[in-house]
C-alpha positions as CSV (number, residue, x, y, z in Angstrom):
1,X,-109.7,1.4,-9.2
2,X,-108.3,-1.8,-10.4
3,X,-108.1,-2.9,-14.4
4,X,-109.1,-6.2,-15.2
5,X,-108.7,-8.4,-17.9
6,X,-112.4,-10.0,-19.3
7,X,-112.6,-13.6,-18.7
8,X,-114.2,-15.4,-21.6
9,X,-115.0,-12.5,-23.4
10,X,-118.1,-11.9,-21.4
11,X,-118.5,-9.6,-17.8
12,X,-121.9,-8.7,-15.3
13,X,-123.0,-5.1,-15.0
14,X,-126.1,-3.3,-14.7
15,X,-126.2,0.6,-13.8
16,X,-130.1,2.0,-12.9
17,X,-131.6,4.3,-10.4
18,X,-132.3,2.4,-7.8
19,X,-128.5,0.9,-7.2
20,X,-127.1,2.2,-3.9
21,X,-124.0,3.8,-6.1
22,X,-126.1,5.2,-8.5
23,X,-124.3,8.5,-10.2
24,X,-121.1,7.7,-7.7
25,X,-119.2,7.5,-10.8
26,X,-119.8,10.7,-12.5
27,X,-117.6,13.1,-10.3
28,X,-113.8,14.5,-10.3
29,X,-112.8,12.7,-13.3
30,X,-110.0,13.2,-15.5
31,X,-112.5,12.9,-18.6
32,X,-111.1,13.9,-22.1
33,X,-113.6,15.0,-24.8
34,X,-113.1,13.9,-28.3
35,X,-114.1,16.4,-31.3
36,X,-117.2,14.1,-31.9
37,X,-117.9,14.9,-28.3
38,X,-117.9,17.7,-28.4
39,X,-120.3,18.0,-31.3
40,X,-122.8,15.9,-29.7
41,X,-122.6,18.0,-26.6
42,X,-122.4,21.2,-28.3
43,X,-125.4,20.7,-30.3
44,X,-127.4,19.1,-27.3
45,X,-127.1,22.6,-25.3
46,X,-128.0,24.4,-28.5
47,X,-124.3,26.2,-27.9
48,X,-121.4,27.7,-30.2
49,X,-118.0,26.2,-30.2
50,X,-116.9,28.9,-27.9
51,X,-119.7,28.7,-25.4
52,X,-119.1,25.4,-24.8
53,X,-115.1,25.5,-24.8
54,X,-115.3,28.5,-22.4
55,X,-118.1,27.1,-19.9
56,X,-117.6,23.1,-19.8
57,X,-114.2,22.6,-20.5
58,X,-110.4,23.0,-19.7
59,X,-107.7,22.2,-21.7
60,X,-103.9,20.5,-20.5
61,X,-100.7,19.9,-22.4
62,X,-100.1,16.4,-20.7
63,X,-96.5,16.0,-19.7
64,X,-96.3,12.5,-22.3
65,X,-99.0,14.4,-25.0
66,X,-97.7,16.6,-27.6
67,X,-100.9,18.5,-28.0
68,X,-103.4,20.1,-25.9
69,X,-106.1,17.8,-24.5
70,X,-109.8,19.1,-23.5
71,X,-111.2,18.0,-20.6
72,X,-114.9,18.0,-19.2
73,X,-115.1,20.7,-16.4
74,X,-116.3,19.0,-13.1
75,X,-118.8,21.1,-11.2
76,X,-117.3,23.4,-7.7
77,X,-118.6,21.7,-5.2
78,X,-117.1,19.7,-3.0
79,X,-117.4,16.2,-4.5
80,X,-117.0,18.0,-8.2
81,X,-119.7,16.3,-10.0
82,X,-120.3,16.1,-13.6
83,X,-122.2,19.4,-14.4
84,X,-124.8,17.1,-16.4
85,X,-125.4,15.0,-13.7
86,X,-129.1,14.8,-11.7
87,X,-130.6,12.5,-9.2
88,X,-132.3,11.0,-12.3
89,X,-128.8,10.4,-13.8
90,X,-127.4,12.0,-16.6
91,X,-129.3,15.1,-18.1
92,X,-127.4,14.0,-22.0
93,X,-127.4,10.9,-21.7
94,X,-128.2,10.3,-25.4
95,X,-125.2,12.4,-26.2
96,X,-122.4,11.6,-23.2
97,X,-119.3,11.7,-24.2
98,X,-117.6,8.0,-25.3
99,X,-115.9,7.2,-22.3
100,X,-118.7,7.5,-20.0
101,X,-120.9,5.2,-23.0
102,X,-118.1,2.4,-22.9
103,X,-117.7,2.3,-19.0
104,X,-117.3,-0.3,-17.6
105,X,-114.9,-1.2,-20.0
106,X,-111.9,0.7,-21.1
107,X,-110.3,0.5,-24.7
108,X,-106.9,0.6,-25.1
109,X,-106.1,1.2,-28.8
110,X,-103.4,1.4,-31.7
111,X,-103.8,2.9,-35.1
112,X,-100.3,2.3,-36.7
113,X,-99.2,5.1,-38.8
114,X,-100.8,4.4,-42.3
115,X,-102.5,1.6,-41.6
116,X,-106.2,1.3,-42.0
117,X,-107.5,-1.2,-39.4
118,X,-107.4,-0.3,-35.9
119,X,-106.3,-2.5,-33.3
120,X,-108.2,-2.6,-30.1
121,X,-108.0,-4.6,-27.0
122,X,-110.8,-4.4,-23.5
123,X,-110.7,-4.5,-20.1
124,X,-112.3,-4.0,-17.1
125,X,-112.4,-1.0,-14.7
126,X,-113.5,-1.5,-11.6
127,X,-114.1,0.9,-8.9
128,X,-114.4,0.2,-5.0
129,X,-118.1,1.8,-4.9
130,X,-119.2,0.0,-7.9
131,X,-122.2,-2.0,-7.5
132,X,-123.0,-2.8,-10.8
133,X,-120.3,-5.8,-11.1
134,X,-122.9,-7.9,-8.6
135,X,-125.6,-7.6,-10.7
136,X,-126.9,-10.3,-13.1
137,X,-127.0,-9.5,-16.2
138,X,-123.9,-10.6,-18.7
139,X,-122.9,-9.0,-21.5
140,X,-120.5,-9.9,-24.4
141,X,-118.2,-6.8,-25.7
142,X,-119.9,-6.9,-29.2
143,X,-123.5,-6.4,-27.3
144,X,-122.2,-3.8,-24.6
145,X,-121.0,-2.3,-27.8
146,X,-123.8,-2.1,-29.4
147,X,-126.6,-1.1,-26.5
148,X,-124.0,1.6,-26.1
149,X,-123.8,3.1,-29.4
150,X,-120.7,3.2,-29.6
151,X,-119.8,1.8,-33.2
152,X,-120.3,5.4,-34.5
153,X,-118.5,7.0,-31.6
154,X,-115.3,4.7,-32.4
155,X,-115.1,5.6,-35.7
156,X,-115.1,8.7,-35.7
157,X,-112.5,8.9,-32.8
158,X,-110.0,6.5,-34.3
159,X,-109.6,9.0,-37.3
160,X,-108.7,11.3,-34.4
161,X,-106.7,8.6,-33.0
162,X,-104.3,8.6,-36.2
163,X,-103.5,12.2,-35.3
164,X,-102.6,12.1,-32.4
165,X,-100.8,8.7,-31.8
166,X,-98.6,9.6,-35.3
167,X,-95.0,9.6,-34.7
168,X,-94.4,12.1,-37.8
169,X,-92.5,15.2,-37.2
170,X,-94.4,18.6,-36.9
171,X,-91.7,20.1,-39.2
172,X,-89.7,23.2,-37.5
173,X,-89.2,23.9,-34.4
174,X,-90.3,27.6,-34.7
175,X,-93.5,25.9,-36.8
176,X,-94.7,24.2,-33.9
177,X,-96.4,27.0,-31.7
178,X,-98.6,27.5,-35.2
179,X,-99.1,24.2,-35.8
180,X,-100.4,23.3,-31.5
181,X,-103.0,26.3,-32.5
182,X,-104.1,24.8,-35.7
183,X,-104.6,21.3,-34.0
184,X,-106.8,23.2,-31.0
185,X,-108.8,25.2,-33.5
186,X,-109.6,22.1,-36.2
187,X,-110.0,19.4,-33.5
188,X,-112.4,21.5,-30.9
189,X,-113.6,25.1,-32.2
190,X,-115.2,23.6,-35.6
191,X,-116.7,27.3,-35.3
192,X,-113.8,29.5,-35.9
193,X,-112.4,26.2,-38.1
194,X,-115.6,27.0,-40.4
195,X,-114.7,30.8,-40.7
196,X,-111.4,30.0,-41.1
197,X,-111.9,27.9,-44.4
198,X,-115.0,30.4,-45.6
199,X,-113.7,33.8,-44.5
200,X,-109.7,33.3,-45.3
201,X,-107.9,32.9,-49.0
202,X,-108.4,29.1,-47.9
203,X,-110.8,28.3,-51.1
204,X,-108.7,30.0,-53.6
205,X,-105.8,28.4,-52.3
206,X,-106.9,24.3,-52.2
207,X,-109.5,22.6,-54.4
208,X,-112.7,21.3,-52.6
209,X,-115.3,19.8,-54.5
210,X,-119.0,21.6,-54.2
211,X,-120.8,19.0,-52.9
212,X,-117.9,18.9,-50.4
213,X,-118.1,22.7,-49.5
214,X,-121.7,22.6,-49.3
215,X,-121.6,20.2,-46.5
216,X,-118.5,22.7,-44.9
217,X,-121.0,25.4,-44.6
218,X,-124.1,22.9,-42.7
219,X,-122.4,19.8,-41.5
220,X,-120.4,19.6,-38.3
221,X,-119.7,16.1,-38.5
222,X,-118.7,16.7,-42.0
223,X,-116.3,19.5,-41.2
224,X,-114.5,17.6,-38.9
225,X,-113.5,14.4,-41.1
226,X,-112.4,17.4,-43.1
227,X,-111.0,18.6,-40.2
228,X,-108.7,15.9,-40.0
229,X,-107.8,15.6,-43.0
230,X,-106.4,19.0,-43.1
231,X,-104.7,18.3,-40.1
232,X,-103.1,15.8,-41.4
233,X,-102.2,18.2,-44.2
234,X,-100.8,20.9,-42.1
235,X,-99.3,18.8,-39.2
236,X,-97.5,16.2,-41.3
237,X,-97.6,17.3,-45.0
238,X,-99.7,14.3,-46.0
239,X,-101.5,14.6,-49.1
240,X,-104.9,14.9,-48.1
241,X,-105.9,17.9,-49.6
242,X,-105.6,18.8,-52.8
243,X,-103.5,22.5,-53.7
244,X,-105.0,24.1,-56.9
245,X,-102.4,24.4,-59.6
């Protein structure tokens, strides 16, 4: 695999059925799954947070990461494909994850702590068996953006992003172990996140506004910008959510 930088702003690539590598790339990859992933894939396979956790996913503490990542779980055969993929190509494809919608390029990004614009730069990855870089068609970044539907996908990450790129201190030393299960729960198992805010002390404790807690209840997507903001809350002691007096 080699990374390239994008002459011009512009690059050739066209993936469809009939190219000779067709599907080569979705096997024994090292593919993390955002929480907006995971919603789109979790509602796609009509499963709970748990299901899907438990049967399409594992989940490292990366050596330079200082909480746990959640990882698509290749198939156990012998070239580990993606469990999604079919000789037709991908069985989701109108919910894949976001790194599979933005390949060929990668997307390196910085949110810097507080700020509110996030700063972005792309390249190219190219892989040996690729044979989509010698086709014809040219894209710019803004239309492979676009056609990929990925506008949505980036914002919602990048809120993500501010969590987990933050420098702030999680506090205590003998807080963290609480504070790594908080992060799993909020950012992957919306589920048991729902239960905890509806089933603990949690709304006599912080003020939420109706309209607000009516969405908690119905809207994943909802939850987990709340989500974040609590984590922010929790994690850093940001004043995101408000304590009742």
């Amino acid at each position: 695999m080699t990374l390239k930088q994008i002459a011009g702003d512009t690059f050739r690539f066209r993936c469809h059925k009939e190219i000779e590598c067709f599907t080569k790339c979705c096997a024994d990859l090292q593919l993390v799954l955002t929480p907006y992933d995971i919603i789109r894939m979790k509602h796609r396979l009509s499963m709970s947070s748990d299901e899907f956790l438990d049967r399409h996913t594992t989940t490292k503490m990366d050596g330079h990461r200082r909480f746990p990542m959640v990882y698509l779980q290749m198939g156990l055969d012998d070239n580990k494909r993606c469990p999604f993929v079919s000789a037709d190509g991908c069985m989701i494809y109108e919910d894949r994850p976001g790194a599979c919608r933005i390949y060929p390029l990668g997307r390196a990004t910085a949110k810097p702590d507080g700020g509110k614009n996030t700063l972005e730069d792309f390249f190219l990855v190219e892989e040996d068996h690729c044979m989509g870089f010698k086709e014809e068609k040219e894209w710019s970044i803004d239309e492979w953006m676009r056609n990929e539907g990925l506008k949505e996908y980036n914002e919602m990450n990048d809120h993500w992003l501010e969590i987990i790129t933050s420098p702030k201190s999680l506090g205590h030393k003998e807080d963290v172990p609480r504070k790594i299960k908080m992060f799993f729960m909020a950012s992957y198992n919306l589920d048991r996140f729902r239960e905890f805010i509806f089933k603990s002390k949690f709304l006599d404790l912080f003020h939420i506004e109706s309209a607000l807690k009516d969405s908690l209840e119905s809207d994943d997507t909802a939850l987990m910008k709340f989500a974040f903001d609590w984590l922010k809350f929790s994690l850093f002691g940001e004043k995101t959510i408000q304590i009742k007096s």
